[in-house]
N, C-alpha and C positions, 0 to 999 in steps of 0.2 A: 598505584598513584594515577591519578587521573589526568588525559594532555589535555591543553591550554583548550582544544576545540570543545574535548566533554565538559571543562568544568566552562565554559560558558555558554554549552547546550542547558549542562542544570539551573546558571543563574538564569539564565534566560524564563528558563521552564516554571523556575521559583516563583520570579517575578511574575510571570503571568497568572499564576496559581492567586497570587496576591492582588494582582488588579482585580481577578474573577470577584473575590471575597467582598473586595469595596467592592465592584459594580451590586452584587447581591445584599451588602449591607446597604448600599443607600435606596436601593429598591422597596425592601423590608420599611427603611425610613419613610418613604414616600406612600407604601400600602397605607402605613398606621396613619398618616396624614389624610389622606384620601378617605380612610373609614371611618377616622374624625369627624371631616366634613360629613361625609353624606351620612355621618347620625347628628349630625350638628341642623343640616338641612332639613332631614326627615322631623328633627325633632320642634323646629319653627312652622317648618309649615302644616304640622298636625295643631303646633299651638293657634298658629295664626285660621287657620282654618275655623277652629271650633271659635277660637274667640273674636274674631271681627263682626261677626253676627251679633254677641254680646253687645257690642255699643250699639246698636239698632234695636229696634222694636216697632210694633204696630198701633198705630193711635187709631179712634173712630172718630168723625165726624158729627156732632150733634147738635141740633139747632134747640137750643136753651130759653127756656121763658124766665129771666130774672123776674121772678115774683118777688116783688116788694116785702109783702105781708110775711110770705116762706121765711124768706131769706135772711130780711131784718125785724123783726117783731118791735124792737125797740125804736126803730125808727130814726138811729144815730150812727148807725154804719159802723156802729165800735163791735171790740173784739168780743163784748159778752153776748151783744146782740146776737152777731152773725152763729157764734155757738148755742144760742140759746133757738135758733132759727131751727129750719128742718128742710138740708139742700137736698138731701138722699131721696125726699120727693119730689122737688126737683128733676132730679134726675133721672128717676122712675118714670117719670112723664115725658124727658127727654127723648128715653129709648125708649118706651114704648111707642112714644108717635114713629120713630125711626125705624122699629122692626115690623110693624102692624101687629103687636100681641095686644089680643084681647082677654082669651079667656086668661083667669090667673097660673094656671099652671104656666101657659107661654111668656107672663107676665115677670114671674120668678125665672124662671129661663129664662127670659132677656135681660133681664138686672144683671144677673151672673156673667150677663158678656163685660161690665165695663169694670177696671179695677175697683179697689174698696177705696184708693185715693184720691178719685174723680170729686169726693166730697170736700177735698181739705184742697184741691186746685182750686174749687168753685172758691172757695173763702178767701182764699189767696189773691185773687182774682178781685173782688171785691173790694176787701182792703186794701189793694194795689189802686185802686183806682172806684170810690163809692158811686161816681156818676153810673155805671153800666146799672145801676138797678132798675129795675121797671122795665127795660129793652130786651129784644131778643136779639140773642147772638148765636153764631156758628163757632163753638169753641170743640177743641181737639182732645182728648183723654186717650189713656191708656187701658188698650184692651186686659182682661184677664189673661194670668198663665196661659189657662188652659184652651183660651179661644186663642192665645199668639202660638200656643204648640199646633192647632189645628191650621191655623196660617202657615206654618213654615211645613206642614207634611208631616209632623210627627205623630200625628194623630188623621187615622182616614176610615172614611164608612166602611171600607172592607171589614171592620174589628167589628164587633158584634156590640152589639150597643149597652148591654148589661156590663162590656168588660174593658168601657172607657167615662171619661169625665165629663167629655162633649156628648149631648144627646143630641141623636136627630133631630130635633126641632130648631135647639142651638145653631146644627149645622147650617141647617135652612137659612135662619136668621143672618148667619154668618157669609155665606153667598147672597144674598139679596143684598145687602150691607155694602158686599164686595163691588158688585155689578153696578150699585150706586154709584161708585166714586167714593164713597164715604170711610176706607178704611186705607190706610197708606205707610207705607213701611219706611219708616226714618229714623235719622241718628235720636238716639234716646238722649231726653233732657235729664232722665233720673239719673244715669250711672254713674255723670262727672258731679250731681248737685245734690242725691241723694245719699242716704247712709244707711246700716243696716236695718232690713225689713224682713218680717216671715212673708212678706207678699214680694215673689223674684220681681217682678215689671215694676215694682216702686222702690227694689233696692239698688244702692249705687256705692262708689269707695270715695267719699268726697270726706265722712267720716275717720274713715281708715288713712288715709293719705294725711291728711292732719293729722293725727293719732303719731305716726310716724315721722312726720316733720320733727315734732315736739318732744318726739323721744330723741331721734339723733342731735336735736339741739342738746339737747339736757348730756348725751353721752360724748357728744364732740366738745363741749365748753368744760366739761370734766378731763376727759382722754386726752386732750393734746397738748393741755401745759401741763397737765403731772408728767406725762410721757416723756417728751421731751425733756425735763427737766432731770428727769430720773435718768434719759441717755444722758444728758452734757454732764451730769456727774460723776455716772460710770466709766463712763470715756476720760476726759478730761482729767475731772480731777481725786475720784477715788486712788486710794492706793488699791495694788496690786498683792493681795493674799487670800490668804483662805477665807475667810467673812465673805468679801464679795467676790471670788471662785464660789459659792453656795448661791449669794447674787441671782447671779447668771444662770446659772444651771438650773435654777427657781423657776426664773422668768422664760426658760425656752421650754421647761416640761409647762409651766402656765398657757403658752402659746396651744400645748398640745389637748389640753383637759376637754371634754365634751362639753358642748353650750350646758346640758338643760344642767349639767353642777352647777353652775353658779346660776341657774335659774332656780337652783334649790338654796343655794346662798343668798340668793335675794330674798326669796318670800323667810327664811330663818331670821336675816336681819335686819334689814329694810321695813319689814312688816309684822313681825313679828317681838322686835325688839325695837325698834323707832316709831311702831304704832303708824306707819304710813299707810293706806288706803290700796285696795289691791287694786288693778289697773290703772293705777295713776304714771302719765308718761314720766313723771321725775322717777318713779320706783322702775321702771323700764329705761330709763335714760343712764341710772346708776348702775343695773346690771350689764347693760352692752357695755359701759364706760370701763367695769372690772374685766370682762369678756374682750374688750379692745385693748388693751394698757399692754398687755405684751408685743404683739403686732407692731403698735407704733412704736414702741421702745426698740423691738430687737431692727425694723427698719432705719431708724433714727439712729442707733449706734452705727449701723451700715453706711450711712449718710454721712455722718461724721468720722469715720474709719475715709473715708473715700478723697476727703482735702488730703492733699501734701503736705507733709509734715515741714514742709520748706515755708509754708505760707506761717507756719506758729514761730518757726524760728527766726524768721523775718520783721517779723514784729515783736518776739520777745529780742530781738537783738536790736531794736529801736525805743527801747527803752516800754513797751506797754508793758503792762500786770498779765498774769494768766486770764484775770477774768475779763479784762480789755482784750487780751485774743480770741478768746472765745466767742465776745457778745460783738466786737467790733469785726472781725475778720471768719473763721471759722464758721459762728451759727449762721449769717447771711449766704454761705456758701455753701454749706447743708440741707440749709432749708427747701429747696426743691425738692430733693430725696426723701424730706418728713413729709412733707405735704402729699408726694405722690403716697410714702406707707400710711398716712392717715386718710386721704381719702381712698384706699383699696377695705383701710380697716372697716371705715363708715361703709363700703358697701356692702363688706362681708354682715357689719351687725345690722343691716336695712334689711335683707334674706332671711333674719334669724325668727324662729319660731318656739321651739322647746322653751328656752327660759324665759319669753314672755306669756307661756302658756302656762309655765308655772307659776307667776306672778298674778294671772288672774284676767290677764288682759284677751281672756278667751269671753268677756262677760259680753250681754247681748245689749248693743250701745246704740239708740235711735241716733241721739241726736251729735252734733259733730263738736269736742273738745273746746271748752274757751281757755285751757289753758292746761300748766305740766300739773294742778291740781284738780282738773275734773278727770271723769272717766272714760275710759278710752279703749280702742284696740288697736289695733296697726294691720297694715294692708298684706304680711304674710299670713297672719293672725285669721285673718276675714278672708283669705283663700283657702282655708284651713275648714275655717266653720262651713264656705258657700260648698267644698267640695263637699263634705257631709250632707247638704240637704237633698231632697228627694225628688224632688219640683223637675223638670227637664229644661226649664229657661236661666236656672240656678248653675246649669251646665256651661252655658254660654257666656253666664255673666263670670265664673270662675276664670275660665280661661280669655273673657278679658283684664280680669283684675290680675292675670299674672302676665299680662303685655304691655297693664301700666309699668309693676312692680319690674319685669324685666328693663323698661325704656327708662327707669331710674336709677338702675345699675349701671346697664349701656353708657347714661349722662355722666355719670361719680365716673366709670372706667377711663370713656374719652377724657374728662376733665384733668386728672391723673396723669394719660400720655402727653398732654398740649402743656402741662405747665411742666414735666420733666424739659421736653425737648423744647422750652421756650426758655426756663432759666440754666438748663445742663450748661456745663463750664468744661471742656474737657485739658488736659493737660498734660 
């Protein structure tokens, strides 16, 4: 038997044994925080790295002879005119006076320095305002790829000239250019205004970003009142059996199923059986909406689980109905809790890509959506396709189009925390 001093040498000894444990478990806590972060860190500032360069680019300088005759043959400044015009000589004439190519070979070489969209600005430009015809002006375009990868260093004379896109002549042209004044590196007009292009320096997610407006309308005016409703049923007023015991356990393995399943659910019946149109945002607005419905339900029951059952008995003992508790007392009180799980939902299906890749909304879409019935992609969609291409400016503009898509996350997440902690009731 042990005296009163050993047995509290060993509690002593115990205890310390057990502080040692917590000091070591919350250490352990704090490594796994820490290695969080700094892969959290590393992993922004590689994105932000490559992609801040993405919203810039290089324009050239070109002093322009609005030729009349060129430009408008018809002589009414309308839109058949100007098409039926020929700015691309124009333009030809622009750079050449600007690079000093004479013979044709430098001639074709210096063409190749200015995008292929310099033609459709000049029109724009025009129609924007018909007086500029006949004058000469100093307007701005955008360089080629291949002359903006030469700009930024990814392409250098060291490489042997047969086993790059830029030729020496090019480069020439492209320093003499420089030394001018005439080439200048700024925030790109294409990226917030443009939409998908095979030409990177004319593509932009103005496109895509609508694309996905129009889808999460279509999947949020679906998801939030069936959801909803289907919580204050389960909750409130279902009975308690085996029917819905199946319910529920439905609804949390739903929560679990992989997106691109019901990307396959959609294009089956959406598309295939309702004859709807493949990339249409309502056929994407449907599938996030079925991909969303458990989220906001199992949320929403949680929300509604979270009132005091003091507040239902308070009013059913004031003489209300059950559905006057719920819709007068209860759902106002909830509602916070929904809105925080519907906007986590909307941002999990703004990220999604499988099941609108299965739907179709992978198709190559110039112009930017007038509605949930034309054709569309979305902006995980169009990061999807830009990381595929092979262009080396297509690299830049990717990882800015996933610093939009992140800062639309960020916006949905903050939104979420400000209206929790602005409507929370605690009790």
């Amino acid at each position: 038997m042990l005296s009163p001093q050993q047995a509290t040498e060993r509690v002593a000894a115990s205890v310390g044994a057990r502080y040692r444990r917590e000091r070591r478990f919350q250490m352990y806590g704090k490594l796994a925080i820490g290695s969080a972060l700094v892969f959290l860190v590393l992993f922004m500032a590689n994105i932000l790295q490559k992609g801040i360069p993405g919203f810039f680019q290089h324009y050239v300088t070109l002093e322009v002879d609005l030729d009349r005759e060129l430009l408008d043959p018809m002589g009414d400044a309308s839109v058949d005119s100007l098409f039926a015009g020929n700015p691309r000589r124009v333009m030809q004439l622009a750079i050449y006076e600007a690079t000093g190519a004479e013979s044709r070979a430098d001639q074709r070489a210096a063409f190749k320095l200015v995008s292929t969209g310099a033609t459709n600005r000049l029109r724009d430009m025009i129609l924007e305002d018909p007086s500029i015809l006949g004058t000469r002006m100093s307007i701005q375009f955008a360089v080629d790829d291949d002359a903006d990868s030469y700009l930024r260093g990814f392409i250098t004379k060291a490489t042997e000239e047969r086993r790059r896109r830029v030729k020496d002549n090019q480069m020439d042209m492209i320093d003499r250019l420089q030394a001018e004044g005439r080439i200048e590196y700024k925030l790109s007009d294409y990226i917030f205004t443009g939409s998908d292009s095979r030409n990177p320096e004319l593509a932009g997610i103005k496109g895509a970003v609508i694309g996905s407006l129009l889808t999460l309308a279509v999947c949020l005016s679906l998801a939030f009142p069936i959801g909803v409703a289907a919580a204050v049923y389960l909750e409130e007023f279902a009975p308690k059996n085996r029917i819905t015991d199946v319910i529920e356990v439905n609804i949390n393995n739903l929560a679990a199923v992989p997106s691109v399943v019901y990307g396959i659910l959609g294009a089956a019946v959406f598309i295939n059986v309702f004859g709807f149109q493949r990339s249409w945002p309502i056929v994407g607005g449907f599938v996030l909406a079925l991909m969303t419905l458990p989220t906001i339900i199992i949320s929403s029951r949680a929300a509604l689980k979270a009132v005091p059952p003091s507040i239902r008995d308070a009013a059913l003992g004031m003489g209300a109905s059950r559905v006057q508790v719920v819709t007068h007392h209860v759902l106002p009180l909830a509602l916070p809790g929904m809105l925080t799980g519907t906007i986590i939902g909307m941002a999990q299906a703004l990220g999604e890509t499988a099941p609108l890749l299965m739907i179709g909304m992978v198709a190559f879409v110039v112009d930017a959506p007038s509605g949930i019935f034309s054709p569309s992609t979305a902006l995980p969609v169009q990061i999807y396709m830009w990381a595929d291409s092979a262009e080396r400016m297509f690299v830049a503009k990717t990882s800015a189009a996933i610093i939009a898509l992140l800062s639309f996350l960020v916006v949905m997440n903050a939104a979420a925390v400000v209206l929790r902690k602005k409507f929370e009731r605690r009790w």
